[in-house]
C-alpha positions, 0 to 999 in steps of 0.5 A, spaced: 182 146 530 186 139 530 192 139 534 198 138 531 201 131 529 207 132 534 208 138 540 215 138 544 214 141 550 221 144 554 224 138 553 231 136 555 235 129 554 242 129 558 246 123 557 251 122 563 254 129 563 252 131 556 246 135 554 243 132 548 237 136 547 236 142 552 230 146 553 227 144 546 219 147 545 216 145 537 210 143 534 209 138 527 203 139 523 200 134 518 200 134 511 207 137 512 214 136 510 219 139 516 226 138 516 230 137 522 237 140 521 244 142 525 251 140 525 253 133 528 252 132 535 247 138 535 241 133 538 236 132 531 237 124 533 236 125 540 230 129 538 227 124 534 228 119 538 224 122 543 218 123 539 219 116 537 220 113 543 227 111 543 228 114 550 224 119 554 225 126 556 228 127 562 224 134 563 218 136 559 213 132 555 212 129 548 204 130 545 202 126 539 195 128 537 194 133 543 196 127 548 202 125 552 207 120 549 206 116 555 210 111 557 214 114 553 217 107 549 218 105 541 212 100 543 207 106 545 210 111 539 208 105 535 201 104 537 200 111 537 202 112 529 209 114 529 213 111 524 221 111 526 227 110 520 233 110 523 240 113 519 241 105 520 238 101 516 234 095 521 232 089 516 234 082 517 238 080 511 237 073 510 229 074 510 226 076 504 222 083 503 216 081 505 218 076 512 222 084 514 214 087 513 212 081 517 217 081 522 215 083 529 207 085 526 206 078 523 198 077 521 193 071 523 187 069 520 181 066 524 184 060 526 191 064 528 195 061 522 200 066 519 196 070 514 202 071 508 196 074 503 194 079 507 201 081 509 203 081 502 196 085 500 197 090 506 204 091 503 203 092 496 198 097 498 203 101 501 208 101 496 202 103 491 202 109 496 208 111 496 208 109 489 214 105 489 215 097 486 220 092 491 221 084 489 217 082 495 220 075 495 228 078 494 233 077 501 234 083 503 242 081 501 241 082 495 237 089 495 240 096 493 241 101 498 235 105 495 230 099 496 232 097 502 230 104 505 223 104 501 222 097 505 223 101 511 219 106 509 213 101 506 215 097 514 212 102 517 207 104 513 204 097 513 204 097 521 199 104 521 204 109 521 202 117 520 208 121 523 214 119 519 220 120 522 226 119 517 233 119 520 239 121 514 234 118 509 238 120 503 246 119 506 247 113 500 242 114 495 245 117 488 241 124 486 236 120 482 235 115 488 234 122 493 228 125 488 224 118 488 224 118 496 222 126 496 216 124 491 214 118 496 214 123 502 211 129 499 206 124 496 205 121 504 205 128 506 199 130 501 195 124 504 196 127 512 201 125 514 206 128 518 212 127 515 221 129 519 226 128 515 233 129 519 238 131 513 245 135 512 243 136 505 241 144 504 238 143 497 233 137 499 230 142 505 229 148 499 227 143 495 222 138 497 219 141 505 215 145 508 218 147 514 224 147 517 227 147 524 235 148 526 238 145 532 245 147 535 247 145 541 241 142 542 237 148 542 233 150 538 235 155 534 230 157 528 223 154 526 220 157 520 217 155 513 222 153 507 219 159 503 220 165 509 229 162 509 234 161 504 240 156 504 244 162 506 240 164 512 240 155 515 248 156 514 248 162 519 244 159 523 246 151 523 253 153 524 252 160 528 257 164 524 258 166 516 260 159 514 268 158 512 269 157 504 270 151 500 274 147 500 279 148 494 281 141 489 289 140 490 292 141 483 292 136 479 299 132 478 296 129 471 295 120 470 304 120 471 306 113 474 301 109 478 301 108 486 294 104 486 292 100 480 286 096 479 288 091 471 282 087 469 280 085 477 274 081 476 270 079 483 264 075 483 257 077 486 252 073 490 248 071 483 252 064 480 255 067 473 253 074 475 260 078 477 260 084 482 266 087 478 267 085 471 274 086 468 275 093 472 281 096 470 283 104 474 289 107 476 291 112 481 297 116 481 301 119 487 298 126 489 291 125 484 284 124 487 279 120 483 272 119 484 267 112 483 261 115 482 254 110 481 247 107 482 248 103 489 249 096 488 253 096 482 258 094 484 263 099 489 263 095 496 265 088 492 271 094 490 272 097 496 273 090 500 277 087 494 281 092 495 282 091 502 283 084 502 276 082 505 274 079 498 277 074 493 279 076 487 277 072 481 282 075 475 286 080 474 290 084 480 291 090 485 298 093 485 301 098 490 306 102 486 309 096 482 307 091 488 302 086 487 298 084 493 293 080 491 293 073 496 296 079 501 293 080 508 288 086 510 295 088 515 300 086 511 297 091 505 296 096 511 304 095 512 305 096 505 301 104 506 294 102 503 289 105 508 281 103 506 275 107 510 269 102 509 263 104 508 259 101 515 262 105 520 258 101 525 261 093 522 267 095 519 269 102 521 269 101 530 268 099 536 263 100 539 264 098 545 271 101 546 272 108 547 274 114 542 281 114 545 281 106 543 278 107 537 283 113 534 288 108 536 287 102 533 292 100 528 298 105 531 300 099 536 307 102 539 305 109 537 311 113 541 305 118 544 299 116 543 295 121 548 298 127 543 296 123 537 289 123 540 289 130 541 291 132 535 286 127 532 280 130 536 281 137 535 283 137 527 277 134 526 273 137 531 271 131 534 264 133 539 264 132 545 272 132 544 272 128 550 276 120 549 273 116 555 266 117 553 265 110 548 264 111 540 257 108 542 255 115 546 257 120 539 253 122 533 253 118 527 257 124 523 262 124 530 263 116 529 265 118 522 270 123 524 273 117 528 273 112 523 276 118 517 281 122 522 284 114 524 285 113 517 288 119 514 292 123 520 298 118 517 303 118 513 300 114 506 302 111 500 295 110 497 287 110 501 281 108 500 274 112 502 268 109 501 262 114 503 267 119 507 262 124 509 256 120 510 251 123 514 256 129 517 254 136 517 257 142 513 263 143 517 265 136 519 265 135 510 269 141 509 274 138 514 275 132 512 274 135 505 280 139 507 284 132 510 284 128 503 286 134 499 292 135 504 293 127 503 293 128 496 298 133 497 303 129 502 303 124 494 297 120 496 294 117 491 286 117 494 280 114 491 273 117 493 267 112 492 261 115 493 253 116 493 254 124 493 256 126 486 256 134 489 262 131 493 266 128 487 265 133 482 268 137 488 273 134 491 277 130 484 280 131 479 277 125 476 269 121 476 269 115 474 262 112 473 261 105 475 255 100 472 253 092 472 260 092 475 265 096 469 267 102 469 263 105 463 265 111 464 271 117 465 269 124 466 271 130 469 269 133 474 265 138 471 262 134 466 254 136 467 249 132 472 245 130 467 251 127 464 253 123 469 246 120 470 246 118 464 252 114 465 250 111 472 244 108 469 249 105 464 248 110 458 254 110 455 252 113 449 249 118 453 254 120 457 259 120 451 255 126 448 
């Protein structure tokens, strides 16, 4: 009997005082789909790192195919087929699709030249196995959310990778988007492959995998197949207690004046005579949630920008109650009660080099007590480890999302902005920030949600409006079917009418 494509022996992985993975024995086989879950701060990055290289184990022994990982580096995983996709992505914007292929694993041919047929063969020959079509010759600037994560994909497949390791590979990508990836990753799998994702979305591992692996606290807690568990049981296990109840939608104050409008806003986008946002117009009143539900790249970061006052406007205006504030500054907007969460945390959300203290404090200089302040925010938002001297750098993704969300909403509002809010945190660390845009909204705070979940909208607000080619097509309740909504963000109108 081959031995697995990946064991983990007793491993433990301490950075400073905290422990990140204790004491963590499993086995990944080939052929296989396993997902690695558990709340923010649980280890399952670590986890993965220490399987593709990214650190080595300070006790215990990582095998590949039976044999030690040793020395335990990105270049020796990737010489022995581990393939590592990271929850951010690692593409040089300005290169095309294929130059990112090349990058770093460029081929030669006999006289040593750069061999760019060959490149573009042996990536055209992964994406026919992960049956996916990329515009090789595209900049990666220009590339929705979905194909760069299929070009990270067909990166390491072309560099020989047969242990995939995916790392919150469906945070950003719309439902649709989400089961193209899963049919790429079952179809790698049934070619031999062994396949990790890292996700938080329950219905992915019950749908799409073979087996499951729980962490908390950085220990495992339950492996098993997906066809032996239910999604009721990972909960238990996930959160290690019966989980809390939904979070429930603020009542509705109805459309009434508007505290944040948007009235034929055009933008323009990268393409000369292509518009990011054509003639967009929305409005939100005081007390109301509404959602911005689409396909990646259709148009939402050039809102969210244009809103904050990072892009210019073209046409039209943005007004806060009856002010316009269009030409205004990012702080002179922030002054006026508008708060925007970017979608990056990473480039627009953090510093990273600073500490948790200084980055739940950026934007309240003179705050009369700002260690009080930053208690609060630390345990309303269940921050992990609740330690403020540790650097933003040295938290999870999902705890770096709860500094950048508790910054922005632990204030009084007039109007906010939250693009991918939840991204990539766990059940709980939702569910709290779920409760604190309902509490925003209830304080009269007019909110508008963008983002790529569509559970998360149809959960949280009063109101979806669907984004496509850079125009609202669409306005829906939130109970309005999936398939509905689907329709309408790959701009069927008609269908979405219906």
């Amino acid at each position: 009997m081959s031995a697995p494509a990946v064991s983990l022996e007793s491993v433990s992985r301490r950075f400073g005082a905290v422990v990140a993975v204790r004491d963590a024995s499993a086995q990944f086989e080939r052929g296989r789909v396993h997902a690695l879950i558990g709340e923010n701060g649980a280890g399952k990055s670590t986890l993965l790192g220490l399987i593709g290289g990214a650190s080595a184990p300070d006790q215990g022994r990582v095998l590949i195919d039976g044999q030690p990982l040793h020395p335990g580096t990105p270049a020796e995983a990737t010489r022995r087929g581990v393939g590592f996709v990271h929850q951010h992505f690692m593409l040089v914007e300005a290169f095309t699709a294929l130059e990112n292929v090349m990058l770093g694993a460029e081929p030669v041919d006999s006289l040593r030249r750069l061999d760019l047929s060959a490149a573009r063969r042996a990536a055209e020959s992964a994406m026919r196995d992960l049956g996916a079509k990329l515009d090789l010759d595209a900049p990666v600037s220009v590339l929705g959310v979905g194909e760069r994560q299929t070009l990270e994909i067909v990166r390491i497949l072309v560099r020989g990778a047969t242990t995939i390791l995916l790392d919150e590979p469906t945070a950003v990508l719309t439902p649709a988007q989400a089961t193209a990836l899963y049919a790429s990753v079952e179809r790698m799998a049934r070619r031999g492959a062994c396949v990790v994702i890292v996700t938080h979305r329950l219905r992915e591992v019950i749908d799409h995998c073979d087996d499951v692996t729980v962490m908390r606290r950085g220990r495992i807690v339950l492996s098993s197949p997906v066809a032996d568990t239910n999604a009721a049981a990972l909960t238990r296990a996930i959160m290690g207690a019966e989980p809390p109840p939904p979070i429930e939608r603020p009542r509705d104050p109805g459309k009434g004046q508007s505290a944040l409008s948007l009235s034929h806003l055009t933008v323009a986008g990268a393409t000369a005579g292509r518009p990011a946002l054509d003639d967009v117009s929305l409005s939100v009143a005081p007390g109301r949630i509404v959602g911005i539900a689409g396909v990646e790249g259709n148009g939402q970061s050039e809102l969210v920008q244009a809103i904050a006052g990072l892009r210019r406007v073209e046409a039209g205006t943005i007004q806060l109650g009856s002010a316009v504030v269009n030409g205004l500054s990012v702080a002179k907007r922030r002054s006026l009660g508008l708060i925007v969460v970017h979608a990056d945390r990473h480039r627009e959300g953090l510093m990273l080099e600073g500490t948790v203290f200084d980055n739940l404090v950026l934007g309240d200089p003179g705050a009369r007590d700002e260690a009080a302040m930053v208690r609060r925010r630390v345990e309303r938002f269940g921050i992990q480890p609740p330690d403020p001297t540790l650097e933003a750098r040295a938290l999870s993704g999902g705890n770096q999302q709860k500094v950048v969300t508790a910054r922005a909403l632990d204030r009084q509002l007039r109007a906010v902005v939250l693009s991918q809010p939840t991204r990539g945190v766990d059940l709980g660390a939702a569910r709290a920030i779920h409760a604190a845009i309902g509490s925003a909204a209830q304080q009269g705070a007019a909110v508008l949600v963008v983002s790529a979940d569509l559970a998360e909208l149809r959960a949280i607000c009063h109101e979806v409006l669907v984004i496509a080619g850079g125009r609202i097509v669409a306005s829906l309740p939130p109970e309005t079917p999936e398939d509905v909504f689907g329709r309408a963000m790959l701009g069927d109108v008609a269908g979405a009418e219906a």
